[in-house]
Structure formats: structure tokens, C-alpha cells
C-alpha positions in Angstrom: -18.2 -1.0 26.5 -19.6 -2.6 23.1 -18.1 -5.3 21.2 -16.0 -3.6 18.8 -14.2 -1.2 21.6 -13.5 -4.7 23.8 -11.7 -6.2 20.5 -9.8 -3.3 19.9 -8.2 -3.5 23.6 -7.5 -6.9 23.4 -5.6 -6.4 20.2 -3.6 -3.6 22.2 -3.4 -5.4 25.4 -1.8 -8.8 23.2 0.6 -6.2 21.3 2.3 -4.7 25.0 0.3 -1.5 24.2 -0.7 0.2 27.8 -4.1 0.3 27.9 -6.9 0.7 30.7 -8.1 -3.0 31.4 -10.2 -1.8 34.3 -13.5 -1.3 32.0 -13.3 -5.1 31.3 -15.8 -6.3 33.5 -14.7 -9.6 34.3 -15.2 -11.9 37.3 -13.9 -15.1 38.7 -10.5 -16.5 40.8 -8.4 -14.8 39.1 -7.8 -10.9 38.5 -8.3 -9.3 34.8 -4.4 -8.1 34.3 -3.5 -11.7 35.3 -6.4 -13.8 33.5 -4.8 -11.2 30.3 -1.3 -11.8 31.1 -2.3 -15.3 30.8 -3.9 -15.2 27.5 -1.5 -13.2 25.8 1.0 -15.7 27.0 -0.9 -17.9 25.2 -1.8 -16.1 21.9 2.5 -15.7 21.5 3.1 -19.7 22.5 0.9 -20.3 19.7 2.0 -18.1 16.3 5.4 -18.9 17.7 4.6 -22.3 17.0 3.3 -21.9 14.1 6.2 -19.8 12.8 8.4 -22.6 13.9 6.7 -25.7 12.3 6.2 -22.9 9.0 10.8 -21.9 9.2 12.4 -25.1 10.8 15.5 -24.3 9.1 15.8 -20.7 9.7 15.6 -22.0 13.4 18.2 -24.8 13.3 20.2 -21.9 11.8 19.7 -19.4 14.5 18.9 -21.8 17.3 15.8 -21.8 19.7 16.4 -18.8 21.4 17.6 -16.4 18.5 14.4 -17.6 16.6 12.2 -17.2 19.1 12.9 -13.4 19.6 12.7 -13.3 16.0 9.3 -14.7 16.2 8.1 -11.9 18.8 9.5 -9.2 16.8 7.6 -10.7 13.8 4.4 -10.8 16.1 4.6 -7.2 17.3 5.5 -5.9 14.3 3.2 -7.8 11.9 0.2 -8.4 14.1 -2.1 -11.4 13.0 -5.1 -9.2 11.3 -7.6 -12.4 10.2 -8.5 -15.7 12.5 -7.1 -17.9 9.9 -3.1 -18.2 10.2 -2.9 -19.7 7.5 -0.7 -17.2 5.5 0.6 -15.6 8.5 4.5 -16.3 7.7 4.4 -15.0 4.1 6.2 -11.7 5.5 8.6 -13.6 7.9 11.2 -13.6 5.0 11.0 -9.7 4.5 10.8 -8.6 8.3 13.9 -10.6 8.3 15.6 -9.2 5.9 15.2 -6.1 7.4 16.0 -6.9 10.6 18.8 -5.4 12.6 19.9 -8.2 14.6 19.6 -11.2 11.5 22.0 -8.8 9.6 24.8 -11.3 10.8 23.1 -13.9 9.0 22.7 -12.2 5.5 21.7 -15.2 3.8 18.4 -16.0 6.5 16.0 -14.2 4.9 16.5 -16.1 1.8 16.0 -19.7 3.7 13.0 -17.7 5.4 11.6 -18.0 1.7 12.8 -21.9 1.0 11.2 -22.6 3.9 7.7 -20.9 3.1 7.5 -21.6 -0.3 8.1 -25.6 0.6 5.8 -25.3 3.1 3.0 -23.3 1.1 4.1 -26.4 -2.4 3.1 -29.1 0.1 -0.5 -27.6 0.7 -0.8 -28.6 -3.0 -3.3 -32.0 -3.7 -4.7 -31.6 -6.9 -2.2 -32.8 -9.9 -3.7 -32.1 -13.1 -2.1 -33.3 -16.4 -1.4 -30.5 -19.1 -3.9 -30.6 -22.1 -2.8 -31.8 -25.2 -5.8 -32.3 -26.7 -7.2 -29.2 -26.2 -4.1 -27.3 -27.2 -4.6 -29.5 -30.3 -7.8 -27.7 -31.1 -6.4 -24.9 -31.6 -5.4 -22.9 -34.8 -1.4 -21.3 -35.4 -2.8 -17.8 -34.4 -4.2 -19.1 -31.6 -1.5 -20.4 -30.6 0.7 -17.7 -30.9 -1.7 -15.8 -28.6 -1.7 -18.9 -25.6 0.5 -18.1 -22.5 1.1 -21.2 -19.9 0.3 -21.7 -16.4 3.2 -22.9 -14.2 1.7 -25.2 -11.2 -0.2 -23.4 -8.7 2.6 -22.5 -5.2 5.3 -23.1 -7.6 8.1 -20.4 -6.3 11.0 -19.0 -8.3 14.3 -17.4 -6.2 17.3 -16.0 -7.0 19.8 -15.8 -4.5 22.5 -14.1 -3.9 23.6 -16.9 -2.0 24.0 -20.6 -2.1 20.6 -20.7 -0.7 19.5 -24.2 -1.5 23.3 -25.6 -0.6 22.4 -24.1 2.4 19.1 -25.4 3.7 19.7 -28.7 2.1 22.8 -28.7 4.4 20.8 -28.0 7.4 18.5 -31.0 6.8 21.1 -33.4 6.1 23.5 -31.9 8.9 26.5 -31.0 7.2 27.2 -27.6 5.8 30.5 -28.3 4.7 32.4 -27.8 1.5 29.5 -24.9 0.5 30.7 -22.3 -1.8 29.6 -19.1 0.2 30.1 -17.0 -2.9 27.6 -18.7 -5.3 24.7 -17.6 -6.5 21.9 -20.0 -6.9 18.6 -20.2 -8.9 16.1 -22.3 -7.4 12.7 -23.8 -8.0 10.2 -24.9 -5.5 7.6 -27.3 -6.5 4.4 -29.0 -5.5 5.0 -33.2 -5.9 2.6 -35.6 -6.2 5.1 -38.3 -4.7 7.0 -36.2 -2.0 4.6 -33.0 -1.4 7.2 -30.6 -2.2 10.6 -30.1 -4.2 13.2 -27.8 -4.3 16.2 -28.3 -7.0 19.0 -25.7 -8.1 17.7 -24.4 -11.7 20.2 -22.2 -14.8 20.2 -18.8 -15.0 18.3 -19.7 -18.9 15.8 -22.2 -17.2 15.0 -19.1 -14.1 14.6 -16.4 -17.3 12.2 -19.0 -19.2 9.9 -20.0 -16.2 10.4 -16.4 -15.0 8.5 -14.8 -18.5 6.3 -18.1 -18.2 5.2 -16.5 -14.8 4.6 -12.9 -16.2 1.9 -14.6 -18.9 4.3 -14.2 -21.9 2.5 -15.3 -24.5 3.4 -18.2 -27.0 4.6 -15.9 -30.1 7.6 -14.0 -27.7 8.6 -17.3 -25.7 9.2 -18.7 -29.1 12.1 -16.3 -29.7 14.2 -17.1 -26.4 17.0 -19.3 -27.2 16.4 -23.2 -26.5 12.8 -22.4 -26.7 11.8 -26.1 -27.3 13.6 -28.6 -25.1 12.7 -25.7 -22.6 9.3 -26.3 -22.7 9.3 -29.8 -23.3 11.2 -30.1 -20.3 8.8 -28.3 -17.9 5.8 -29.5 -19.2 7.1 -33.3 -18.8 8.3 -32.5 -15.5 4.9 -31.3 -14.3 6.3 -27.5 -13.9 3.8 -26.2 -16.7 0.3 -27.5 -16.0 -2.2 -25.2 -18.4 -2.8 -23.3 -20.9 -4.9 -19.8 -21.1 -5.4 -17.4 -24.4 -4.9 -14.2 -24.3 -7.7 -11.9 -23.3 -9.3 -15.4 -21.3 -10.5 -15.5 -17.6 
């Protein structure tokens, strides 16, 4: 058996797929289904973990158990494909969304994404300040043709649900007095203080940061209403960090 045939059974063996381990040739104490048994154990202990320090609210929301089949589903379903786990979770929010038995929670999926997107701002450690003076250099037409960067893991959402009432709720321990019915706009943000931020944005200040994302350039930004303070705002608060013309790599 070469290399490449022994990987791909391990992958089947970790994913419950019933495979032959009797080629494996391995020897010692302890028999090959039970030294496999063994690590597979371990391989699920450990993306559970990580899942769990990646969605700690969706797991005080579900509870230990609940979360933890969640977590296994997610495993089987969505099998780790690189040796870096580092954006393993980004689907978490979508296989919950569609799955059966979080359809009791309809609002999960959505603080699946709160959580990753705070998680994914914090990874953020470079804090560059937007450039005046090269935006200063610059003719009008020029201008007209910029579009603006929004910070790098900056993360937009619109819920259908009070989303960020929600997990806010669950880190301070109180879910009371929440408006079930309420939509909520939301905004998650690297910090240079903190790590990460999330705060409850308009529907106009979504819609601005929203055509921001989608490299809108300067000349049709202009024309939504309350263009200015808009952008003053979002530069000031760190939200906008660049600048690019149109047509630039």
C-alpha cells in the first residue's frame, strides 16, 4: 500500500466509512481497529474544540450536549480538507442553517456568524490610518474614479432577527426584554483597543458600507443620500481604511 492509498483510508476510517483496515501493517500492544478507534477519538475531541472556542455563544445557546452533536454533524459533513484549521468554522453558520434538528432555534445560524466574524476581526493586528495625503494628490476625475477599502475581516449582517440583542444577551446573561420580532443590521469590526466590535448599524449606514464593499466607486457613492457625514463617519471610526482607483491592483 503506498502513501497516497494509506491517506485516503484514514480520511474514510476518521469519517465512520467501513473500510478494510487489515492492509495497514501496523505493530505494537495494541490492535489496528483499536490504535484507529483511538485516533479518531482524538481527531473529533480536537475540531470539536476548536469549533467550541471558534461559537461559544451558539453553545451556551444550545448547551454542551446539543452543540456537540452539532459539532459532529459539522465534522462528517464538512470534513477538514487542509492541515491548517484555521478557517475550518467559516461553513458552521450555513450547515446550521440547514440543519434539521437547529430548525427550533431559527435565529442560530445567524449567531453562528456573530460568532465567526468576531472571532476571524480579532485575528486583525495591523491598524493602518486612511491616507489623506495621498488622496490629496489626486485630481477631481480621479477622484470620481477611487472606490474605498473597508478594514480587512470587517463583516456586514442582516438579520432577520435581533441577532446582536441576542448574543450580547448571552454574554452578559440576561436575555430579557428582547424584541423577538426585530430585525437588526450589524457590523463586526477589527479594534485596536478591544480586538473586535460588534454594534447595531441603520438600514442607510448597512446600504452605504454594503456598496462600499462591492467597490462602488467615488462618483455613484456620491449620489446616495447623507453621502458626507456617512463617510466622514466611517473613515473617523476606523471602518474605511484605503483607498484604490479604479482599474488598480
Amino acid at each position: 500500500m503506498n502513501l497516497t492509498e494509506m491517506q485516503q483510508r484514514f480520511s474514510q476510517y476518521l469519517l465512520h466509512q467501513d473500510i478494510d483496515l487489515s492492509a495497514l501493517e501496523i505493530t505494537g500492544p495494541f490492535t489496528v481497529p483499536q490504535l484507529m478507534s483511538l485516533y479518531r477519538n482524538n481527531f473529533y475531541i480536537s475540531l470539536s474544540e476548536y469549533l467550541l472556542n471558534c461559537f461559544p455563544t451558539v453553545e451556551a445557546l444550545v448547551g454542551e450536549a446539543f452543540f456537540s452533536q452539532l459539532a459532529k454533524a459539522f465534522i462528517l459533513k464538512c470534513p477538514l480538507e487542509c492541515a491548517s484549521v484555521e478557517f475550518y468554522g467559516a461553513g458552521f453558520s450555513e450547515f446550521i442553517a440547514g440543519c434539521e434538528q437547529a430548525y427550533s432555534v431559527p435565529y442560530l445560524a445567524d449567531i453562528a456568524q456573530l460568532d465567526w466574524a468576531f472571532d476571524q476581526a480579532k485575528s486583525v493586528v495591523v491598524f493602518d490610518d486612511f491616507p489623506f495625503a495621498q488622496l490629496q494628490l489626486l485630481n477631481e476625475h480621479q477622484q470620481l474614479r477611487l472606490y474605498f477599502q473597508l478594514q480587512p475581516k470587517l463583516k456586514l449582517m442582516a438579520s432577520n432577527f435581533p441577532a446582536l440583542s441576542i448574543w450580547q444577551g448571552v454574554k452578559k446573561g440576561n436575555l430579557d426584554n428582547i424584541d423577538m420580532q426585530e430585525a437588526e443590521f450589524v457590523m463586526i469590526k477589527p479594534d485596536a483597543q478591544i480586538g473586535a466590535q460588534c454594534s447595531k448599524i441603520s438600514i442607510q449606514e448597512f446600504d452605504f458600507l454594503n456598496q462600499v464593499q462591492q467597490k462602488t466607486c467615488l462618483q455613484q457613492l456620491a449620489n446616495i443620500a447623507g453621502f458626507q457625514p456617512l463617510l466622514n463617519q466611517f473613515i473617523s471610526n476606523n471602518v474605511i481604511k484605503n483607498f484604490i482607483l479604479e482599474g488598480d491592483t
